[in-house]
C-alpha positions in Angstrom: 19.1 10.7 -16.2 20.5 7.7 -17.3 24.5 7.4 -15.8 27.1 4.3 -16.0 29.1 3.9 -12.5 31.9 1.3 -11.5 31.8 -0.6 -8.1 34.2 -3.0 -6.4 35.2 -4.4 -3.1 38.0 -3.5 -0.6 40.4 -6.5 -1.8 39.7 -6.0 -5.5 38.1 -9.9 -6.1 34.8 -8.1 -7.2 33.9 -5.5 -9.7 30.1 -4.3 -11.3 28.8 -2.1 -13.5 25.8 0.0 -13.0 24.2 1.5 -16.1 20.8 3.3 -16.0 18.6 5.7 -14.2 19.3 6.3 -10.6 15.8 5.8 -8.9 16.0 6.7 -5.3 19.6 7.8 -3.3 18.9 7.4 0.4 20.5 7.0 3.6 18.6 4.9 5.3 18.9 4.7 9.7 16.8 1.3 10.2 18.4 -1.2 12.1 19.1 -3.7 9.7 21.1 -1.2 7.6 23.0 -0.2 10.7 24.2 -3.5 11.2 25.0 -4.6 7.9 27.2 -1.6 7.4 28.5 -1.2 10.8 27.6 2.3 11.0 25.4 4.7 11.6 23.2 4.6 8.7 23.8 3.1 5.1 24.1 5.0 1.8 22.4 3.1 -1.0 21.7 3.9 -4.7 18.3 2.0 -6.1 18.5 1.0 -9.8 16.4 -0.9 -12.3 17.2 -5.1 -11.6 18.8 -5.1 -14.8 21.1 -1.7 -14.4 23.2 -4.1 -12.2 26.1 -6.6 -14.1 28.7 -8.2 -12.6 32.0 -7.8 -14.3 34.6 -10.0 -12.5 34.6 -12.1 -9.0 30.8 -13.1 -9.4 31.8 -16.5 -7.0 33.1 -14.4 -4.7 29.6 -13.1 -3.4 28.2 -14.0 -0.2 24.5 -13.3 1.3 22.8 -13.6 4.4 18.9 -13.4 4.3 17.3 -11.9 7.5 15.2 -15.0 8.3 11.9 -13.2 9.6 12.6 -10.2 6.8 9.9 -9.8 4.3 13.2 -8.9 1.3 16.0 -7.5 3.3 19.1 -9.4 2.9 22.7 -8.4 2.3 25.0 -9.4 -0.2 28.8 -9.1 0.2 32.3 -9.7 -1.0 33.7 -12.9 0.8 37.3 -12.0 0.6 36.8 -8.9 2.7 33.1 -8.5 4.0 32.2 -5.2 1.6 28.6 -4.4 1.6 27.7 -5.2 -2.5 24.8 -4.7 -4.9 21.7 -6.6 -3.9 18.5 -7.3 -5.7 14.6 -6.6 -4.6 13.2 -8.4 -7.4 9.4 -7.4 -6.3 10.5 -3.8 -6.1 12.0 -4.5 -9.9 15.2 -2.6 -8.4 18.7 -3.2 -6.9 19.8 -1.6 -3.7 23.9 -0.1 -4.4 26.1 0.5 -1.5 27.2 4.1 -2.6 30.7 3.0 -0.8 31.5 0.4 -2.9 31.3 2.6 -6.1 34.3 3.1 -7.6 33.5 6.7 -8.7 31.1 9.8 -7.4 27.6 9.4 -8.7 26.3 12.4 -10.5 23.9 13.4 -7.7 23.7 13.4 -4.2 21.3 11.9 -1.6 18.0 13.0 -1.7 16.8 12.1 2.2 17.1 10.0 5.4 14.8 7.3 5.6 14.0 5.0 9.0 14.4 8.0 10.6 12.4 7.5 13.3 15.2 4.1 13.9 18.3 6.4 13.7 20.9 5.7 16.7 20.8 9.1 18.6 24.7 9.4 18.1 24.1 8.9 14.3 24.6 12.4 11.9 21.7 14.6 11.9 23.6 17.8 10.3 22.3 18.7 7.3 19.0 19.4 5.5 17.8 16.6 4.0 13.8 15.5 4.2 13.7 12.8 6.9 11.3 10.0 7.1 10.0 8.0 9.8 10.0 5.1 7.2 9.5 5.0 3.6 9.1 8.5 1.6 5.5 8.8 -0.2 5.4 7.7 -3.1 
């Protein structure tokens, strides 16, 4: 289902468009996500590469790559540090922190992935298929 959703950052410098199919909406409990969000897991959207297009504050982004990461980096706002749109250009996808959408997308997380990195005092309420790492594909 192909969908058009707004994003942004906390202080308003940065704003994006994401047009497309969603691919995969996960929360995801590694470590890396954990500390580039702050909590106990991130939520993230994955879109084609080219779903993703910056619509105003473009020089405003930051990004720090892991160094000994294979593709994990994060890219942020930085005015005010918000978590933005990243790409994985060998994956052919974008990862999109579902909190810096400016709207609710029209479906809802489909599983926990990392599992087996989860924080014990993260959430562990609900239903969802876990996944020690990454789902099959």
């Amino acid at each position: 289902m192909a969908t058009t959703l707004t994003g942004s950052c906390l202080c308003g410098g940065v704003h994006y468009r994401v047009c497309g199919e969603i691919l995969r909406f996960y929360h995801c409990h590694c470590r890396r996500c954990r500390k580039a969000t702050g909590t106990g897991h991130a939520t993230n959207l994955m879109v084609r590469t080219d779903g993703v297009e910056w619509l105003a504050g473009a020089s405003l982004l930051g990004r720090y790559r892991v160094p000994e990461a294979e593709r994990f980096f994060n890219q942020f706002c930085t005015g005010c540090g918000t978590p933005l749109p990243r790409w994985m250009p060998d994956r052919g996808m974008a990862v999109v922190p579902a909190g810096s959408l400016d709207m609710d997308p029209p479906l809802q997380p489909g599983a926990r992935i990392f599992w087996a990195s989860r924080a014990p005092w993260s959430c562990e309420g609900d239903a969802l298929p876990r996944f020690s790492e990454y789902p099959p594909p």
